[in-house]
C-alpha positions, -999 to 999 in steps of 0.1 A, spaced: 0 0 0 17 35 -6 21 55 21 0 81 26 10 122 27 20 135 66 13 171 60 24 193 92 -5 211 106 -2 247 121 -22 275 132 -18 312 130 -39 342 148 -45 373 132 -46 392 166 -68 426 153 -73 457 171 -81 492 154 -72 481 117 -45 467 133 -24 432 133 2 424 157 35 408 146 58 392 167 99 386 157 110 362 156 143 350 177 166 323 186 140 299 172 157 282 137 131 295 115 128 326 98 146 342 128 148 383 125 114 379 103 80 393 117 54 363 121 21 362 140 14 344 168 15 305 156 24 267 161 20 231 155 -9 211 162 2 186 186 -9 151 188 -50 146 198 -56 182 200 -79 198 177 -67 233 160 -90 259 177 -73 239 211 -41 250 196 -46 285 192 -61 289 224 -24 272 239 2 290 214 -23 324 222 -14 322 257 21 306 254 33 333 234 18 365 235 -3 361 274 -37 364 260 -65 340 267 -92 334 239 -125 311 242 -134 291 209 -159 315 203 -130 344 199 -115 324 171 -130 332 135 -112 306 106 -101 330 76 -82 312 56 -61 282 48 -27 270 31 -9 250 16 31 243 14 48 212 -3 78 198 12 106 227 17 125 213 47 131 180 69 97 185 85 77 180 59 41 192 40 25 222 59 -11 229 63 -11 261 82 -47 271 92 -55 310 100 -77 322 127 -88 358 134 -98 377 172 -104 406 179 -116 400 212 -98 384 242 -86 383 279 -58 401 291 -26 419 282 -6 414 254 29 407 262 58 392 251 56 357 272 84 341 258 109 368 253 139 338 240 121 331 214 106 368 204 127 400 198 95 429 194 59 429 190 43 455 172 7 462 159 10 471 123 -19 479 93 -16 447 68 -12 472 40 20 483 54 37 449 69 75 453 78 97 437 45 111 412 68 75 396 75 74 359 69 63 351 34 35 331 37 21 349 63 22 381 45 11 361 13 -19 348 39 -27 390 53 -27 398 16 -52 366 7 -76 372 33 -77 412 23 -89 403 -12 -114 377 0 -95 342 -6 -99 317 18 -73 293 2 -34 298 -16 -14 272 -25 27 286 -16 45 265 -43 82 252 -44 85 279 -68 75 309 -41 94 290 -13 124 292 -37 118 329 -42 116 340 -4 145 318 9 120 293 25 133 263 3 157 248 28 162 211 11 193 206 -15 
């Protein structure tokens, strides 16, 4: 029997407040360190992904969201670019949520900042700049091919 396709799930919050998304750099992490991402991370085994933004929310940036905070934007796709595999990175939206935003884990993030999507920082991650831009015109799905990985210095396999 062949084997079957292990894509990589992720999720990503578009924290929004005022027209405003915050970015968080990233720092001492392996990947795309010194670019701009938003708040994200793996799936982890038996959790669902609302239960993982919920985790990475508060892990990261302090906040605590309920399910009913999280609105699903948008979706990609990214073949096989490094030893990890497939990604399916799903995108989530708030803009309502308990507490203070802050900087919770300061070794892995440089600055936060709350920016206007229209006017992202050049060093924002690709794909999530390729996802801001996306869910602005009204896609909910974008395939990030070998070819764009290749473009944007994402394309880490020889």
């Amino acid at each position: 029997m062949k084997e079957r396709n292990k894509a990589v799930p992720a999720v990503y919050l578009f924290l929004r407040k005022e027209g405003k998304v915050l970015l968080a750099l990233r720092f001492n992490t392996g990947y795309q360190d010194g670019n701009y991402n938003v708040p994200s991370g793996h799936i982890e085994a038996g959790e669902l992904p609302v239960e993982a933004l919920i985790r990475e929310s508060k892990e990261e940036i302090g906040i605590t969201l309920s399910p009913s905070d999280c609105k699903f934007v948008f979706v990609s796709y990214r073949p096989t670019h490094d030893a990890t595999g497939d990604r399916v990175d799903l995108f989530f939206e708030a803009e309502t949520w308990e507490g203070d935003v802050v900087n919770a884990e300061p070794n892995k993030c440089d600055d936060l900042q709350w920016v206007f999507p229209d006017r992202l920082p050049e060093n924002t991650t690709p794909h999530v700049r390729g996802a801001l831009e996306a869910v602005g015109k009204g896609e909910f799905f974008r395939e990030f091919d070998a070819a764009f990985l290749k473009e944007n210095g994402m394309y880490l396999l020889k």
